[in-house]
FIKE-939322 format. One line per field, with one value per residue (C-alpha): residue number from 1; x, y, z negated. Coordinates in Angstrom, 2 decimals, always signed. Layout:
<atoms>
resi [NUM, ...]
x [X, ...]
y [Y, ...]
z [Z, ...]
</atoms>
This chain:
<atoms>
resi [1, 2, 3, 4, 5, 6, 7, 8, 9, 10, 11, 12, 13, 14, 15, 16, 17, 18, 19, 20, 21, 22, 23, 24, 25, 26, 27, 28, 29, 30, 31, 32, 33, 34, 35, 36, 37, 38, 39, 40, 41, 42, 43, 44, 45, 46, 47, 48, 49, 50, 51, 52, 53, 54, 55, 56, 57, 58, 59, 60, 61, 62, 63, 64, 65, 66, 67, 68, 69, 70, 71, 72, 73, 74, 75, 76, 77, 78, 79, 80, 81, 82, 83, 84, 85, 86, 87, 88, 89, 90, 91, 92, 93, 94, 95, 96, 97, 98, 99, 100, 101, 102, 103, 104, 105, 106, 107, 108, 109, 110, 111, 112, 113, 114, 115, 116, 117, 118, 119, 120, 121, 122, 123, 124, 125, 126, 127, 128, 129, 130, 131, 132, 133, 134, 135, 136, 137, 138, 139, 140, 141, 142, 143, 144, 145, 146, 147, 148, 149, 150, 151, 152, 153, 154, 155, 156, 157, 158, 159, 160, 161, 162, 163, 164, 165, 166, 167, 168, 169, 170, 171, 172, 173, 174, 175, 176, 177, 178, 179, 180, 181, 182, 183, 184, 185, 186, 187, 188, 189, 190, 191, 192, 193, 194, 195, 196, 197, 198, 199, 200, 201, 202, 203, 204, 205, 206, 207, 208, 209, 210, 211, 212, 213, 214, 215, 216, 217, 218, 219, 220, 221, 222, 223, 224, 225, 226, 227, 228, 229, 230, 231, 232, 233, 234, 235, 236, 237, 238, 239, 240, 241, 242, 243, 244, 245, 246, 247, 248, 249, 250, 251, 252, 253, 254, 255, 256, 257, 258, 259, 260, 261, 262, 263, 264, 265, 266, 267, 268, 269, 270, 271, 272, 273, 274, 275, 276, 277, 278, 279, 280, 281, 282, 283, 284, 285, 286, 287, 288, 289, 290, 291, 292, 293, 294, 295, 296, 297, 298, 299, 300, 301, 302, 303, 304, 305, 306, 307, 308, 309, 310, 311, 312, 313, 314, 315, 316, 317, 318, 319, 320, 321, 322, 323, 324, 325, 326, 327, 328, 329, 330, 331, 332, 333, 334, 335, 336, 337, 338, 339, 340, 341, 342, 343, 344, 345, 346, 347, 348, 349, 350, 351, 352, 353, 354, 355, 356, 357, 358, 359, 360, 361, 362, 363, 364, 365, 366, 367, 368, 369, 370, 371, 372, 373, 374, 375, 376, 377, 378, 379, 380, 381, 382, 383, 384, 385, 386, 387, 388, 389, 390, 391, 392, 393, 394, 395, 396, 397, 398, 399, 400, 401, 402]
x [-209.13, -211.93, -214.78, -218.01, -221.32, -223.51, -227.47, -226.28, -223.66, -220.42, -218.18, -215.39, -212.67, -209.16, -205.96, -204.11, -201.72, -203.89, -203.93, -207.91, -210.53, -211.39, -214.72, -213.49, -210.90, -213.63, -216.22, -213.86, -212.57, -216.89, -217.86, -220.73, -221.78, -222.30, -226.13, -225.96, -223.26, -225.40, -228.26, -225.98, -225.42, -221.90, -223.49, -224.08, -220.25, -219.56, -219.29, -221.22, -224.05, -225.49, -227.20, -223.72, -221.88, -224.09, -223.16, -219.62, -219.54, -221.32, -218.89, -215.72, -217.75, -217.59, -213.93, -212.87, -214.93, -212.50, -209.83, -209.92, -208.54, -208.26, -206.90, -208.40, -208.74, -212.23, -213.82, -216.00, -218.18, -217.98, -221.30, -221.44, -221.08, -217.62, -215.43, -212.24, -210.05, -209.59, -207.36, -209.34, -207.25, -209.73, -209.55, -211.75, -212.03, -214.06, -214.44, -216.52, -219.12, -219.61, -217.55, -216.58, -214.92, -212.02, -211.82, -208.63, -208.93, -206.71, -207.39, -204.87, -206.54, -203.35, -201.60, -203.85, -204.21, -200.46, -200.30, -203.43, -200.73, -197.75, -199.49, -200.51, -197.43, -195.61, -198.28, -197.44, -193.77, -194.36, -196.47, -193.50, -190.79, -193.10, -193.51, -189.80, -188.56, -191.02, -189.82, -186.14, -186.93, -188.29, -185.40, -183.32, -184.83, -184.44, -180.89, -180.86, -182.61, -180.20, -176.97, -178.56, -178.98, -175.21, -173.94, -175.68, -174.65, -171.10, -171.38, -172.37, -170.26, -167.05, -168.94, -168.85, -165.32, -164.42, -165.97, -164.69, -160.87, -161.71, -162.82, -159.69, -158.44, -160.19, -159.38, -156.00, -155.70, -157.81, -155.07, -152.33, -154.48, -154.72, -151.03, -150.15, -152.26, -150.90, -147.08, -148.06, -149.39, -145.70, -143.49, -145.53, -145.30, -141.35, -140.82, -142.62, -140.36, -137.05, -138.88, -139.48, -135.68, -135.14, -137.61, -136.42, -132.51, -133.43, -134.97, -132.33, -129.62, -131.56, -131.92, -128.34, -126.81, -129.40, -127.74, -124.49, -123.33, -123.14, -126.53, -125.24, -123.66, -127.11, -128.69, -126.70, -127.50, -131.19, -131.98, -130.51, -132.89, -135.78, -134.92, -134.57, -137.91, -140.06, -138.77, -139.74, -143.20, -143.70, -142.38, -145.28, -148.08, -146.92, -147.12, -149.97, -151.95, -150.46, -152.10, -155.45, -155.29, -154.71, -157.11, -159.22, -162.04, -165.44, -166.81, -168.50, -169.49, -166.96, -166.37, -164.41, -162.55, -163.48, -160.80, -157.90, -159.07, -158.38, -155.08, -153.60, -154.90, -153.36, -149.69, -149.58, -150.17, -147.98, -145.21, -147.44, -149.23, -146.52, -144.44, -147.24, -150.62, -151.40, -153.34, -156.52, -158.54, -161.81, -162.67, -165.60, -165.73, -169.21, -169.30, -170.55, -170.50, -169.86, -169.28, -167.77, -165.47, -162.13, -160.32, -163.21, -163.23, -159.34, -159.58, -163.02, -160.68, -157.91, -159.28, -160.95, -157.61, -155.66, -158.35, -157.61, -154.10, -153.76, -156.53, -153.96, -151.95, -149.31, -149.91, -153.47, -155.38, -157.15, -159.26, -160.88, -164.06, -166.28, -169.50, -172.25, -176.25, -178.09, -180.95, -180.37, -177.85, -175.26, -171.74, -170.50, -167.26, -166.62, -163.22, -162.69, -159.89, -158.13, -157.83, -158.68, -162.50, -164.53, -166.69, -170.30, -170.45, -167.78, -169.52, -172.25, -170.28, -167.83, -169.18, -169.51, -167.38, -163.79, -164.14, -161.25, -159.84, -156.51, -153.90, -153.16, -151.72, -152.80, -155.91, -157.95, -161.56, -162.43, -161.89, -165.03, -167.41, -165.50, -166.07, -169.89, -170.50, -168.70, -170.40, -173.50, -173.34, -172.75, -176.28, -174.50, -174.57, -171.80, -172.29, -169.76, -169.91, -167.54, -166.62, -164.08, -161.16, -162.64, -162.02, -164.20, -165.85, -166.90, -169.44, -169.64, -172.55, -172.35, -175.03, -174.48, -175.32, -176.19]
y [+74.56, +73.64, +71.43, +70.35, +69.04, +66.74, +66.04, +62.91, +64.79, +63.92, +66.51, +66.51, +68.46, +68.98, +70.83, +73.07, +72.05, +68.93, +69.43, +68.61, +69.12, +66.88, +66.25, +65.93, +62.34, +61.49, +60.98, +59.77, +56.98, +55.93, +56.50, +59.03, +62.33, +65.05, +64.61, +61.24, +60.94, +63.30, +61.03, +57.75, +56.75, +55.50, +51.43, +52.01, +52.72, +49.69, +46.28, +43.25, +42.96, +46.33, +45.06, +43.80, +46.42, +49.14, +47.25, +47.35, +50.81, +51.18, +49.38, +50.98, +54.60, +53.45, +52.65, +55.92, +57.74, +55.44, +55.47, +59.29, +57.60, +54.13, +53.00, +49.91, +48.65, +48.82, +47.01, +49.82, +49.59, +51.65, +52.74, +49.93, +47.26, +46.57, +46.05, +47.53, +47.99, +51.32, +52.24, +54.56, +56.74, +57.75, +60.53, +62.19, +65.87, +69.07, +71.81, +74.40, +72.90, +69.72, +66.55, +64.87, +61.90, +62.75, +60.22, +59.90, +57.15, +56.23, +53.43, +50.34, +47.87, +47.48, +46.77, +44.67, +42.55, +42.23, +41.09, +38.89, +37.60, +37.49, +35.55, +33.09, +33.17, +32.43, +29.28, +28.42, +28.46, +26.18, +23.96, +23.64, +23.10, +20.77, +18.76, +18.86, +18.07, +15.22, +14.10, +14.57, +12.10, +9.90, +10.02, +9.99, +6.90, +4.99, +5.88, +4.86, +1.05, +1.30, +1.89, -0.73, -3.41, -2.22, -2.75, -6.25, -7.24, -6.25, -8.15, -11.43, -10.79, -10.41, -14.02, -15.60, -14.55, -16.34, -19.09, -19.40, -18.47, -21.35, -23.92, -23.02, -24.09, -26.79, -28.23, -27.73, -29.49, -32.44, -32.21, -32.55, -35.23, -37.26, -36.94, -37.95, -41.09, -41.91, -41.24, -43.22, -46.03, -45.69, -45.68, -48.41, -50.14, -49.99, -50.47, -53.87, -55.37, -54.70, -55.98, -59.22, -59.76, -58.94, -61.15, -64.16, -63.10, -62.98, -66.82, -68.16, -66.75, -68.27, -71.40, -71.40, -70.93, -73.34, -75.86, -74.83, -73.59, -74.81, -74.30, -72.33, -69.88, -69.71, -68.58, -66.19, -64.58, -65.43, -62.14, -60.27, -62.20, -61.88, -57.97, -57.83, -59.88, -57.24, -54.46, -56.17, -56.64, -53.01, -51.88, -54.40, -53.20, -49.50, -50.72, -52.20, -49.37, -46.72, -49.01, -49.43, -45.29, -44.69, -46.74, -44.14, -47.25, -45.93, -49.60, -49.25, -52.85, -55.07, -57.31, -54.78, -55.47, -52.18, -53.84, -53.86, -50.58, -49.06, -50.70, -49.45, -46.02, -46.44, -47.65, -44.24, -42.21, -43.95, -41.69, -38.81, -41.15, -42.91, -40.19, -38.64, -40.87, -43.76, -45.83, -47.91, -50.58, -52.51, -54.76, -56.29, -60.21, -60.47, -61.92, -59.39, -58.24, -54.52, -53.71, -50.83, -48.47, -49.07, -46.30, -44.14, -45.57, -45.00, -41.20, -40.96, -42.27, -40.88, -37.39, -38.63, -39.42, -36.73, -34.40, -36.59, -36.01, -32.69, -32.24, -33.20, -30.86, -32.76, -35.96, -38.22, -40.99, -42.11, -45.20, -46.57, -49.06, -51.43, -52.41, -54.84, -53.81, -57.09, -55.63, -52.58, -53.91, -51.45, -51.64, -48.88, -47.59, -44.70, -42.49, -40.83, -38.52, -36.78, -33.59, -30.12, -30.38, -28.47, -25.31, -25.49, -22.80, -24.88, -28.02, -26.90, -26.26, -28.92, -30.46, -26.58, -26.82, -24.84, -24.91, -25.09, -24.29, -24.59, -22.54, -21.15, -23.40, -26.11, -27.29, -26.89, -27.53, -29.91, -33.26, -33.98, -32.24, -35.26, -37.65, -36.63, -37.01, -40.48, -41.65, -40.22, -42.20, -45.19, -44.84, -44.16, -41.55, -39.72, -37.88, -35.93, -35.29, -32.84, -30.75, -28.33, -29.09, -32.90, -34.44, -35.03, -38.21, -39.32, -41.88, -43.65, -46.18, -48.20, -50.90, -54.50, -57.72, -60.32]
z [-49.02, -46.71, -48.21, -47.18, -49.11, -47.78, -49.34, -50.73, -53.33, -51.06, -50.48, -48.51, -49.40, -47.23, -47.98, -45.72, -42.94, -42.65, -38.60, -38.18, -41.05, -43.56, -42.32, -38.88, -39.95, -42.23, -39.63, -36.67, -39.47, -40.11, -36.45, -37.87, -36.64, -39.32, -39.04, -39.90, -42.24, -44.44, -44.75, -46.03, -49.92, -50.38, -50.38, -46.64, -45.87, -47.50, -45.95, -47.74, -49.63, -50.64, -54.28, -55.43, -53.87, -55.71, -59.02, -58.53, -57.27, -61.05, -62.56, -60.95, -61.74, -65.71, -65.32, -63.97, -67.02, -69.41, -67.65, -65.85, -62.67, -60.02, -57.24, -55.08, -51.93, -50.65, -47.24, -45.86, -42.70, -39.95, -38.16, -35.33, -38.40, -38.34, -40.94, -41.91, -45.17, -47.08, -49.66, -52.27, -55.19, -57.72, -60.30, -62.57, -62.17, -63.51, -61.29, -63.06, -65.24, -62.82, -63.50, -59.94, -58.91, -56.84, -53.92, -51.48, -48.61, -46.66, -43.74, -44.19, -41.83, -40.37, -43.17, -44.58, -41.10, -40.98, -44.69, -43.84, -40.95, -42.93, -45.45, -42.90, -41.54, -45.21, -45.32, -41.88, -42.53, -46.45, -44.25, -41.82, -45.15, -46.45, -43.09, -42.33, -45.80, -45.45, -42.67, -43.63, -46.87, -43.93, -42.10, -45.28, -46.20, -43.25, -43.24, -46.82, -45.51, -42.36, -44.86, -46.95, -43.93, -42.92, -46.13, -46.24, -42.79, -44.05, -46.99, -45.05, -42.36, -44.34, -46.61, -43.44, -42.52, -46.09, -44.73, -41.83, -43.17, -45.48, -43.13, -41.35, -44.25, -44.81, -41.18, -42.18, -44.90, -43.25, -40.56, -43.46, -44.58, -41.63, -40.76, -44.11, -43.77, -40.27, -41.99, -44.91, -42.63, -40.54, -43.95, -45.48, -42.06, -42.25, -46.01, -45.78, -43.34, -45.50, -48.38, -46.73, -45.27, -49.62, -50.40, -48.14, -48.97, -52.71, -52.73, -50.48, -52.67, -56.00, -54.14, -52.91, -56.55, -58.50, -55.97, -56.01, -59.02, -62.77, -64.87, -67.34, -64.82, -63.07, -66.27, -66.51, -63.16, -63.74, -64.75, -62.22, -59.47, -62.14, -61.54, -58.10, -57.40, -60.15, -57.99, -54.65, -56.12, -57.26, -53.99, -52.42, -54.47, -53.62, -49.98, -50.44, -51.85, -49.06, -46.47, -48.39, -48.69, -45.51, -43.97, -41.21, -40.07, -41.10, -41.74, -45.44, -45.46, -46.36, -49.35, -51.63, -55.26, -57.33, -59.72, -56.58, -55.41, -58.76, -59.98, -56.07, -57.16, -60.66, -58.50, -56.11, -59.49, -61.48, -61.32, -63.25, -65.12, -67.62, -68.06, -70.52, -70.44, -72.10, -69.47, -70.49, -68.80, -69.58, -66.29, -66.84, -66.19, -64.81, -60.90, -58.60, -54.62, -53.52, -50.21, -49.37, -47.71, -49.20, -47.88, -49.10, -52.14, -52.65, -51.85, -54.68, -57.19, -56.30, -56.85, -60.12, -61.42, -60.45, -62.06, -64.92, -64.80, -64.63, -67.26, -69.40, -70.51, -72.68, -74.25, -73.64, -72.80, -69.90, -69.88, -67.02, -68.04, -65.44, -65.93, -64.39, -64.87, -63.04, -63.62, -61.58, -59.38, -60.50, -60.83, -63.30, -63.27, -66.11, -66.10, -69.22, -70.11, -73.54, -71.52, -72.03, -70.40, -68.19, -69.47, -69.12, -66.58, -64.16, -64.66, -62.77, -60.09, -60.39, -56.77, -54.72, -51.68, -52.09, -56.21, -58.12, -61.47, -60.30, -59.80, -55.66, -53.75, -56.20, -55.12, -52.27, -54.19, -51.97, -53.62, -55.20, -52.48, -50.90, -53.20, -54.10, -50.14, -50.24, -53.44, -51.54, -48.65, -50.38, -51.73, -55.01, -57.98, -59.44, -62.90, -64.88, -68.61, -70.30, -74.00, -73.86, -75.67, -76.02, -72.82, -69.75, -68.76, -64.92, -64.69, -61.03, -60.29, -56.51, -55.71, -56.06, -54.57, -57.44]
</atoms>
């Protein structure tokens, strides 16, 4: 063991096989000569303020006492002022009578610069998860917004697809429409000639017989012309009402007879009507003057009718009641049914384009979208009261001229 004591109670001790003295790595580590190094207290190979370092040095002297030994890191100071780190092992000893404090340093500037840079480089790398992870909830949310805007431009593409599949259907069924009026223009067309030849045959026949034939023999055949001439006047009103529906002239102001316009309505439905309904009328007596589309006014109660119809499951009424306000220059006309009713939450949209309650293939929900616009542009309302189970009542007001 080589050791060496300096006036200011270091010693420095080293072992054997430690290649160059004790004092020798000592010094080199300081940057002292052994001249100088003998005049320093430990405060001036420390880096930082001397006062507090001289009370730590106190405190970490105390500790070793308790403790009988340390270890620490330590930033000494080399002679030209700068700093480096140490790593100091501390241990109580007694070597003879005098208690020592056995010191072992080691220099770990390195170390501690790379853990210095490692930790910077750890924070470096969280600041770099936390910016990326940032900006990869960013980007996650603008996908999110861009699925959301794909999703909504799906959603009203594939609405307006609906639409447009239904106004396909819609223009076919106006098609169907029209070529039904034009056919039921054609067959009422032909029909009415035949009836007249009947009608002319039937009276020249009567005639013929009245004149030529015994009275009493004439009764007899009476009702058998009776018959024939009833059949020629349903098959004129039927006529009659084909050409009034059929009607395509957009004129809405001519004379009209809301009473005509319903009984022809009443004659095309007939065949659904008695076979089930008991049919009710209340035409009101009081002069009036609507003028109006016709046609227009066919197809409004037409629909209104048939809804009536097939509200009606079984057996029911339907009564169809006119009225004359003077005051307001109204002519009312209610519909009122026996049938099964509308629910509150289809009543409201009784008028939407395409609705119906119907079964497919049914209905095309466009009937009283039809009718509201007609009613509409007559500068008329059209109101519809319903219970379920009850019945359903449709109350139709058109302006008057007193």
């Amino acid at each position: 063991m080589k050791s060496k004591k300096f006036k200011n109670g270091i010693v420095l001790t080293g072992g054997i096989g430690t290649g160059k003295s004790t004092v020798a790595l000592f010094l080199k580590m300081y940057g002292y000569t052994r001249d100088e190094i003998s005049n320093l207290n430990p405060e001036q190979l420390s880096y930082g303020n001397k006062k507090i370092i001289k009370e730590k040095r106190k405190k970490i002297v105390k500790e070793i006492i308790n403790k009988g030994k340390l270890s620490l890191e330590w930033r000494a100071q080399k002679k030209d002022g700068t700093p480096f780190w140490i790593n100091v092992d501390l241990k109580k000893i007694k070597i003879g009578n005098n208690n020592l404090i056995l010191s072992i340093i080691k220099d770990i500037t390195q170390q501690k610069e790379d853990a210095i840079q490692l930790k910077l480089y750890r924070n470096h790398l969280k600041e770099l998860v936390a910016e990326k992870t940032k900006q990869l909830e960013q980007a996650n949310e603008t996908l999110k917004i861009t699925n959301d805007n794909l999703q909504l431009q799906k959603e009203e593409v594939l609405a307006a697809l609906e639409e447009l599949q239904n106004m396909q259907q819609q223009l076919i069924q106006t098609e169907k429409l029209a070529s039904l009026g034009l056919l039921a223009a054609g067959v009422a067309h032909e029909i009415n000639n035949p009836l007249n030849f009947i009608q002319g045959g039937v009276y020249a026949a009567e005639n013929y017989l009245q004149q030529n034939i015994e009275t009493k023999h004439y009764e007899e055949v009476k009702p058998l012309f009776e018959g024939i001439k009833e059949g020629v006047r349903r098959a004129t009103d039927i006529v009659t009402s084909l050409n009034q529906y059929s009607r395509t002239d957009d004129h809405d102001k001519e004379k009209c007879d809301i009473h005509q316009i319903l009984d022809n309505c009443v004659v095309m439905l007939n065949h659904q009507i008695k076979r089930k309904i008991i049919l009710k009328k209340e035409y009101t007596d009081e002069k009036h003057e609507l003028r109006a589309n016709e046609g227009k006014l066919h197809q409004v109660f037409i629909n209104i009718l048939q809804n009536a119809i097939h509200a009606i499951e079984s057996e029911g009424e339907i009564n169809i009641k006119t009225k004359v306000i003077k005051d307001e220059k109204k002519l009312i006309v209610k519909i009122s049914d026996t049938g099964k009713g509308i629910s509150q939450q289809n009543l409201e949209k009784i008028f939407d384009p395409f609705f119906t309650t119907k079964d497919v293939g049914k209905g095309t929900g466009l009937g009283m979208s039809i009718s509201l616009q007609i009613i509409n542009d007559h500068n008329g309302e059209i109101k519809y009261n319903s219970v379920e189970n009850k019945g359903t009542e449709v109350i139709i007001s058109l302006p008057i001229k007193n």
